[in-house]
VOGU-3710 file (C-alpha; in Angstrom, 3 decimals, decimal comma):
1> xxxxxxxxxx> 0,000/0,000/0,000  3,170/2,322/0,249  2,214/3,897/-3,443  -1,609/3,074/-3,255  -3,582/5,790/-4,692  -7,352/4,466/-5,178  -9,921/5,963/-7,402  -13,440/4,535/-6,593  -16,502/3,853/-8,575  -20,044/2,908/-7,561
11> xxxxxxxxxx> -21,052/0,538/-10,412  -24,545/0,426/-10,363  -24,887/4,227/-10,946  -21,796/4,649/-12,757  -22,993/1,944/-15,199  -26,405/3,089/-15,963  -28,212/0,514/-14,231  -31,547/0,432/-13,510  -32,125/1,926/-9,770  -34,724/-1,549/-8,825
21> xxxxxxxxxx> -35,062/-4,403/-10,695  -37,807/-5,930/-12,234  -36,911/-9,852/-12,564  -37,305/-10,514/-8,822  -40,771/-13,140/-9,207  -40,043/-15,389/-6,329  -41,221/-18,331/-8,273  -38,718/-17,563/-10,603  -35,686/-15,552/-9,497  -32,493/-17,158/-9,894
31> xxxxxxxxxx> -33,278/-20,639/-11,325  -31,382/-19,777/-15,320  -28,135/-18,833/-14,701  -27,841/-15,653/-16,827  -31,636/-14,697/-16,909  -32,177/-10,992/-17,351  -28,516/-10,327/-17,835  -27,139/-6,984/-19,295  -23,489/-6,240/-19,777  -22,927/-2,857/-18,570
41> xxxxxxxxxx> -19,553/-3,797/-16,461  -17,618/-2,920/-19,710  -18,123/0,722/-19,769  -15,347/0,804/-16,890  -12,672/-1,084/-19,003  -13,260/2,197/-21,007  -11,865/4,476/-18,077  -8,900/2,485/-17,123  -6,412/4,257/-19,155  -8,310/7,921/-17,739
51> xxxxxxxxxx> -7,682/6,104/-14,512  -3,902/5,272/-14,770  -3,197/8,686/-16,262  -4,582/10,428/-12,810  -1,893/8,626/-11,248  -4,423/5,954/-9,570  -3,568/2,010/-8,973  -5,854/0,864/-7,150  -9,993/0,650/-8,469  -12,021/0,108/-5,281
61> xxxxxxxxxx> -15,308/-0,820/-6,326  -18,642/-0,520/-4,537  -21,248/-3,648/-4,725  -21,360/-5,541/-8,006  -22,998/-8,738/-5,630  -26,562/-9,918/-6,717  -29,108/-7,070/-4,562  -32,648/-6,194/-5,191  -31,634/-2,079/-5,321  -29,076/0,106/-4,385
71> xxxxxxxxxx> -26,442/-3,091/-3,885  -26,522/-2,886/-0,196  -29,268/-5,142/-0,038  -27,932/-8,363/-0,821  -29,336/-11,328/-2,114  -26,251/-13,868/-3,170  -22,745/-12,303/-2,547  -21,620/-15,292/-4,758  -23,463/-13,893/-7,803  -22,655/-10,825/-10,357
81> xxxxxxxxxx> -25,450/-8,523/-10,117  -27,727/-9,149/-13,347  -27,754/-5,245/-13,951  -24,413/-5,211/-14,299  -23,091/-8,507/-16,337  -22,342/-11,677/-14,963  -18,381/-13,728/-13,419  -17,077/-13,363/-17,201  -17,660/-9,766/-16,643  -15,890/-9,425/-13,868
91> xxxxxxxxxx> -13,157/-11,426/-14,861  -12,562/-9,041/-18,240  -12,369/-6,597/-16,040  -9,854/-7,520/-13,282  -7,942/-8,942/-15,493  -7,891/-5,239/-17,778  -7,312/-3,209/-14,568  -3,989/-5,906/-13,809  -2,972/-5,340/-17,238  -2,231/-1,695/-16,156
101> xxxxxxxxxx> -0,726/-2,565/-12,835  -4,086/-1,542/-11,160  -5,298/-3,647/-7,874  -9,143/-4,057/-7,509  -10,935/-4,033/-4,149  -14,465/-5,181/-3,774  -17,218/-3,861/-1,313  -18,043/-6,659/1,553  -21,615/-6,063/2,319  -21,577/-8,448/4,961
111> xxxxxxxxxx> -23,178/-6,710/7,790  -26,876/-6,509/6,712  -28,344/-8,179/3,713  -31,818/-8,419/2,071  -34,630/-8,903/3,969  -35,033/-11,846/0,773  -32,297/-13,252/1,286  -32,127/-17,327/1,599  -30,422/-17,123/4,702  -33,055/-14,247/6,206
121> xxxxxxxxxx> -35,901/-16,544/5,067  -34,522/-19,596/6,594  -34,297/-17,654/9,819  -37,935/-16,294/9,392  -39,248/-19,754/9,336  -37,498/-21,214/11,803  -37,847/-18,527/14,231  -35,321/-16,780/16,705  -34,542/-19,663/18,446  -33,806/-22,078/16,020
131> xxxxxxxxxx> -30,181/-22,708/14,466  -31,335/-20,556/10,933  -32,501/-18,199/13,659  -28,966/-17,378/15,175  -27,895/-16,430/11,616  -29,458/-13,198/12,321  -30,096/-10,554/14,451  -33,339/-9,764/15,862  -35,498/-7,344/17,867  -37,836/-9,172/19,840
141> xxxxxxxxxx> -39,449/-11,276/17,326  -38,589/-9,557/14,339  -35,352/-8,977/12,315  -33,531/-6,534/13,405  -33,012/-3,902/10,598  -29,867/-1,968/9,673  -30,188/1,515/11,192  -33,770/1,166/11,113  -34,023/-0,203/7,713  -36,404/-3,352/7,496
151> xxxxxxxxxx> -35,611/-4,039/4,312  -31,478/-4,850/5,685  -31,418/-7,392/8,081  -28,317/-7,533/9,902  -26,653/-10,681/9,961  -25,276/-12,373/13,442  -21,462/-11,941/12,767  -20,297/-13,477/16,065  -22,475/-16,590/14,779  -19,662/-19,123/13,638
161> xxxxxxxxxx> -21,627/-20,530/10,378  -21,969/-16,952/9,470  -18,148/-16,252/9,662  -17,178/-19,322/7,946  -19,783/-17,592/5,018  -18,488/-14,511/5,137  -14,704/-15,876/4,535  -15,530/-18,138/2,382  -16,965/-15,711/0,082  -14,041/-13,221/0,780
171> xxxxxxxxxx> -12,077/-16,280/-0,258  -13,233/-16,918/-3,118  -13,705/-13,553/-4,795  -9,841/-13,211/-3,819  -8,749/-16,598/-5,565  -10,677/-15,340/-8,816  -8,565/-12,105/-8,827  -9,646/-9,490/-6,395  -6,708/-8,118/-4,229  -8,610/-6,589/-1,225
181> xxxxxxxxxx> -12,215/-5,756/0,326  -13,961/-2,912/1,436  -15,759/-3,740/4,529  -18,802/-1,945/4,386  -20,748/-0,780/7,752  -17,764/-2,463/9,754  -18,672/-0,377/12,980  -22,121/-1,310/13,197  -20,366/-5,252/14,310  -17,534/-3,925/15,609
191> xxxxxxxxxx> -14,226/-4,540/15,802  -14,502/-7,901/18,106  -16,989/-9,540/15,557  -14,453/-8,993/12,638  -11,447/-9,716/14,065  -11,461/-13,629/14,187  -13,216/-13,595/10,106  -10,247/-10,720/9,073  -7,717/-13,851/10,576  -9,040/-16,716/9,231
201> xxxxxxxxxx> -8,719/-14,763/5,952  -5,170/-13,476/6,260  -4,039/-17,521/6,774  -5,225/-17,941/3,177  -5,090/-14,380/1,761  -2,004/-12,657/3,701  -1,147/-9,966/0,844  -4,975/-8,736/0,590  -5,936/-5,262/1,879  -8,876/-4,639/4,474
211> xxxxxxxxxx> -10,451/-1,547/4,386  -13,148/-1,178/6,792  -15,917/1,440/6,861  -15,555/3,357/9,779  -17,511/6,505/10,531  -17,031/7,701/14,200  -14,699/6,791/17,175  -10,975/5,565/17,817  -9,642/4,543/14,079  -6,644/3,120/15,603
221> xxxxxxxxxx> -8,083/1,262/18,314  -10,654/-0,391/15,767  -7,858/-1,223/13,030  -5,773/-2,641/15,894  -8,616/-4,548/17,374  -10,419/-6,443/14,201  -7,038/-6,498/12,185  -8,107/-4,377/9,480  -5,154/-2,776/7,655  -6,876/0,920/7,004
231> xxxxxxxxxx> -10,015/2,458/8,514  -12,152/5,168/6,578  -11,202/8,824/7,711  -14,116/10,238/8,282  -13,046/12,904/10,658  -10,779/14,260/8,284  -13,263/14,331/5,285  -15,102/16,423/7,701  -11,936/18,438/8,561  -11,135/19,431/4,992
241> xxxxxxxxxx> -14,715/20,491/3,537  -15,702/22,399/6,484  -12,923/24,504/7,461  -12,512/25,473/3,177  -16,263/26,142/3,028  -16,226/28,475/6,676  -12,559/29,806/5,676  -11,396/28,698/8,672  -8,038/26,889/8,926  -7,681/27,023/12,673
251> xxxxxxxxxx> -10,672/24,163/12,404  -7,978/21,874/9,747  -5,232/22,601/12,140  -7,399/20,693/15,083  -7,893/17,873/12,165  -4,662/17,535/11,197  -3,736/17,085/14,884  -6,040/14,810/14,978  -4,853/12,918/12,292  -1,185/13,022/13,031
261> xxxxxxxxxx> -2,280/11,659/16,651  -4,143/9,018/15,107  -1,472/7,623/12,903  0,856/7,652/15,614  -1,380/4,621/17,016  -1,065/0,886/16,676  -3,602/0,548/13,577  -3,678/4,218/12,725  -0,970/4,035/10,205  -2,536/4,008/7,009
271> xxxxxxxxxx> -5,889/5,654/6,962  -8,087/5,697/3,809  -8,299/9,954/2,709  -10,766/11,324/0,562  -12,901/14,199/-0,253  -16,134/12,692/-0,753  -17,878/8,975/-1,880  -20,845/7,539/-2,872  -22,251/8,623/0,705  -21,650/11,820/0,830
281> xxxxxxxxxx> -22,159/15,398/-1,030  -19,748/16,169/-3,630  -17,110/18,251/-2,690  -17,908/20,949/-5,376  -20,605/21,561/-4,041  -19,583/21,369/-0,369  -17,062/24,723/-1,332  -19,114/27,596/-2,246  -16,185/29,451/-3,384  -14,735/26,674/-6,349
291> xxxxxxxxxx> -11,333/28,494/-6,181  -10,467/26,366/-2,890  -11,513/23,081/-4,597  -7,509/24,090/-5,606  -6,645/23,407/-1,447  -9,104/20,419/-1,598  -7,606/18,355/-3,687  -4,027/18,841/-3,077  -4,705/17,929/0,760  -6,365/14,963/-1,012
301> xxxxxxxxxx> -2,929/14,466/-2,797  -0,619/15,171/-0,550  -1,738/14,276/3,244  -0,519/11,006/4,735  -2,556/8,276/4,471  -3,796/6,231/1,385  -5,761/8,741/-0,820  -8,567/8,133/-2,621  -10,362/9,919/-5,362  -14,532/9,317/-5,926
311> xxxxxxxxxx> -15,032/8,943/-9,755  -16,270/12,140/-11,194  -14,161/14,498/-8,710  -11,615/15,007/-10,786  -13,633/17,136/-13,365  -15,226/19,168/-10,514  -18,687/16,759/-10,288  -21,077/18,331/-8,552  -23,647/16,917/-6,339  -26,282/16,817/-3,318
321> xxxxxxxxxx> -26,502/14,427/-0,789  -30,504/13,869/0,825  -31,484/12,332/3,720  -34,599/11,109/1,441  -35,186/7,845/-0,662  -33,524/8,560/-3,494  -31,540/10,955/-2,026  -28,156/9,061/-2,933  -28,971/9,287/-6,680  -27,150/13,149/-7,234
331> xxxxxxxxxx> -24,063/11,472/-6,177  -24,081/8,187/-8,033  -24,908/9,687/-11,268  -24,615/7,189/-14,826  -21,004/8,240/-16,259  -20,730/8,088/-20,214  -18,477/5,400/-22,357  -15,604/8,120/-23,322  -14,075/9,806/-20,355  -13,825/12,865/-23,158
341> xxxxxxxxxx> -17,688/13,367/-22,824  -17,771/13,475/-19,174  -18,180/16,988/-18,998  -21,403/17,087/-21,512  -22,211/13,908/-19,647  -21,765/14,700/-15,854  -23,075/17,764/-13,861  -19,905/20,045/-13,085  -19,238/22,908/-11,442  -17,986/24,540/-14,527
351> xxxxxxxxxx> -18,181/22,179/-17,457  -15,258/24,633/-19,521  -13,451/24,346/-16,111  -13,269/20,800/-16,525  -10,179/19,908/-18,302  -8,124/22,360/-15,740  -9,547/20,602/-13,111  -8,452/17,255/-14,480  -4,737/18,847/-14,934  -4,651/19,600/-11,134
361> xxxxxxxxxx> -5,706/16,511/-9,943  -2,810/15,225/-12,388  -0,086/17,227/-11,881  -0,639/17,103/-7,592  -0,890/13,259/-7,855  2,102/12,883/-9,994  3,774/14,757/-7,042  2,495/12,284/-4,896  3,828/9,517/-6,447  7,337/11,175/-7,413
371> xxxxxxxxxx> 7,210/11,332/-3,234  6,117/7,889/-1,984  6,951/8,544/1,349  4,214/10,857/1,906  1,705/8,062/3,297  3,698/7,811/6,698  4,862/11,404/6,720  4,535/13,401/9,719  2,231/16,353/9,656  2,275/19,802/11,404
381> xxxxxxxxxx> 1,295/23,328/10,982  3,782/26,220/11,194  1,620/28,446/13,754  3,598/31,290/13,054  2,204/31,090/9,565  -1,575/30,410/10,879  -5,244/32,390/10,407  -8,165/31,903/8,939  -7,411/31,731/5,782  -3,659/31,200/5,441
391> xxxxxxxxxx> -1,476/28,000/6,732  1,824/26,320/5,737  1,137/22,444/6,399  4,815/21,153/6,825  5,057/17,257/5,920  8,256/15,367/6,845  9,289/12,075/5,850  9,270/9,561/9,172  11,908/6,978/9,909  14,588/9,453/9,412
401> xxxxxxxxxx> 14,546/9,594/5,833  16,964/11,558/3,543  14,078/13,614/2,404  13,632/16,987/2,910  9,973/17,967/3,915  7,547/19,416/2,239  5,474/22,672/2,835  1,966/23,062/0,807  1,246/26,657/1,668  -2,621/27,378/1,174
411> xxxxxxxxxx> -4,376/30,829/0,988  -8,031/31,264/0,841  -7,720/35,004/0,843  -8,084/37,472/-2,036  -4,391/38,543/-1,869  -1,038/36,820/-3,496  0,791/35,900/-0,568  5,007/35,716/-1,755  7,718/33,325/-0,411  11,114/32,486/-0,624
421> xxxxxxxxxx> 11,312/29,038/-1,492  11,182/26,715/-4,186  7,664/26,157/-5,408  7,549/22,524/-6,331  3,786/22,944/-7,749  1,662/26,115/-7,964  -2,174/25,890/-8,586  -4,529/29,039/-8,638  -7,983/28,479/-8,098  -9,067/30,748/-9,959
431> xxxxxxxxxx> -6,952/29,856/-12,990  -8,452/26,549/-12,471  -11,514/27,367/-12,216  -11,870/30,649/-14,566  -9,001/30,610/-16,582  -8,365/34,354/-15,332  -5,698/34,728/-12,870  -2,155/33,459/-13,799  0,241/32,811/-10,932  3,362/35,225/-10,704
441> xxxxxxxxxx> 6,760/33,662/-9,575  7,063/33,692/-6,345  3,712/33,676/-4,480  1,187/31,692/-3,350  -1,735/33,046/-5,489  -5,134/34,028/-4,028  -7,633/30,874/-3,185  -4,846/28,879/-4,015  -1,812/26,510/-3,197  1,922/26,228/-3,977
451> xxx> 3,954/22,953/-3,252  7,414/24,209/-1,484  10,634/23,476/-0,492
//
């Protein structure tokens, strides 16, 4: 994972599939292997070289399991969603993104699964207290549903036919290819209830990387506890949107504390970064002002941890998360064939702005990579340097490298700010964004960032 940078894709929306299918007849569903199959998986194998130029190795991929919706429901984990092809599918297309020296991870929707799944309707008729019972959890004499969702029953993960399930389906999605999971809803288990499957795994699988979805509490601890080799940042995600959108980089400062502290932690090593997912708002549209999407994404590029880019950011998507049903669908939007149509396809903050955009993400990634040691760097602000709209972030290499550190030097304010150093990178935001303000030697231009040394 030392040069991991991950772009991810949610495949049911990126594909164009339909949001609920229409083949699920009980007294039908699932005897014909292949009924009601439509290849769609191909139109990624189209944005693998886009991909690889970004800089990205690693395609983490959201469910592409058999589900009745939104692919967190569940109904065979062993199974290719019908919406989206079928195994040969999937094997085209791992063996494509390998061809380009790009790893795949897969999204383990383990916790919860279809209230029609087998398994849920074996425990329905047998009742809480028989053996198909304990394969789920309940609440009184009901299932017990996923955050109050009825339709996603959680599964008992404690329950020792259930682990042996979940790794043998890790297992096997591993021997055809995959090189890691993405643990979806790992807190709502916890870490104890992982821990022994993430072992049992790791005897047969020791090179795969766990990822596990983690929203709120002690990332280290959890990693450390259920084995899991990165945790989701959340707390950073947070960090970064709301202090650019509230120009207010005393609030990043307490963030990037926070993350330092954290990865100074047994299991805090190698947190997952981002800006945004297929959970969350986009973060064009988090920043009022688009000029800071410039300090965005090279904190996304340059911060330790193992980055990771949500398909679509990189041309300046835009996008509205809802607490609603439906309210995902702004964020998981259909994507076309050609990455060159994405921005008469996708909905942008500035469709002309688009290509620039693109070039940013590039040329701060491409830093990234020319500086590998960045994922365990050490992170600090010069507090000299400080206010609400100005901060030098310093990152130095850990271990006592030969490496000089690094200073990305952002400025939300309206004035040029000069220095002294070598400037590594430069990006204005409003160059970026506008194509009206070119940087002058020397400076750090207005609502933007310069790379220095």
């Amino acid at each position: 994972m030392r040069d991991a940078i991950c772009y991810q894709i949610y495949p049911l929306g990126f594909c164009g599939a339909p949001q609920h299918r229409d083949d699920l007849v009980a007294t039908s569903y699932g005897l014909t292997d292949g009924e009601h199959v439509v290849h769609r998986l191909g139109r990624i194998e189209g944005w693998l070289d886009h991909i690889v130029s970004l800089g990205a190795n690693v395609l983490i991929l959201n469910p592409i399991a058999d589900s009745v919706s939104h692919g967190y429901d569940t109904l065979d984990h062993q199974r290719v969603d019908p919406r989206l092809g079928n195994q040969a599918d999937v094997q085209r297309l791992l063996a494509a993104c390998h061809e380009r020296g790009v790893r795949v991870v897969l999204d383990g929707v383990f916790n919860h699964v279809s209230e029609h799944h087998a398994v849920v309707r074996a425990a329905l008729a047998g009742g809480p207290d028989s053996p198909e019972g304990s394969r789920i959890r309940w609440a009184g004499a009901h299932p017990y549903g996923f955050e109050g969702n009825p339709d996603l029953v959680e599964l008992d993960l404690t329950d020792e036919a259930v682990q042996e399930a979940v790794v043998e389906t890790m297992s096997a999605w591993l021997q055809r290819g995959a090189d890691g999971w993405r643990l979806d809803a790992m807190y709502a288990a916890g870490p104890e209830a992982w821990a022994p499957i993430i072992a049992r795994l790791r005897e047969r699988h020791p090179e795969a990387w766990i990822l596990g979805e983690v929203i709120h509490g002690d990332y280290p601890a959890f990693a450390a506890a259920s084995g899991a080799d990165s945790i989701t940042q959340y707390e950073l995600w947070k960090g970064i949107w709301s202090s650019l959108h509230d120009h207010n980089l005393f609030e990043l400062r307490h963030a990037l504390s926070r993350h330092q502290d954290f990865r100074a932690e047994d299991g805090g090593a190698l947190p997952l970064t981002f800006l945004g997912n297929h959970d969350t708002t986009r973060i064009a549209s988090q920043l009022a002002d688009g000029r800071d999407l410039a300090a965005a994404i090279a904190l996304l590029a340059l911060l330790p941890g193992v980055p990771a880019l949500y398909a679509g950011d990189e041309f300046g998507a835009v996008g509205v998360k809802e607490e609603r049903a439906g309210g995902d669908d702004a964020v998981r939007p259909s994507f076309p064939d050609d990455p060159a149509d994405a921005a008469s396809a996708l909905a942008l903050l500035k469709p002309e702005a688009a290509p620039r955009i693109v070039e940013a993400h590039r040329r701060l990634l491409a830093l990234r990579r020319r500086e590998p040691w960045l994922i365990k760097a050490d992170v600090t602000v010069r507090e000299e340097t400080l206010s609400h709209t100005f901060a030098e972030i310093v990152l130095t290499p850990g271990c006592q490298l030969p490496m000089p550190p690094l200073v990305l030097a952002i400025n939300l304010g309206e004035d040029e700010v000069a220095t002294d150093r070598e400037v590594l990178e430069v990006v204005s935001g409003a160059d970026m964004v506008d194509g009206t303000q070119r940087v002058r030697p020397g400076t750090v231009p207005a609502h933007g960032i310069a790379v220095l040394r």
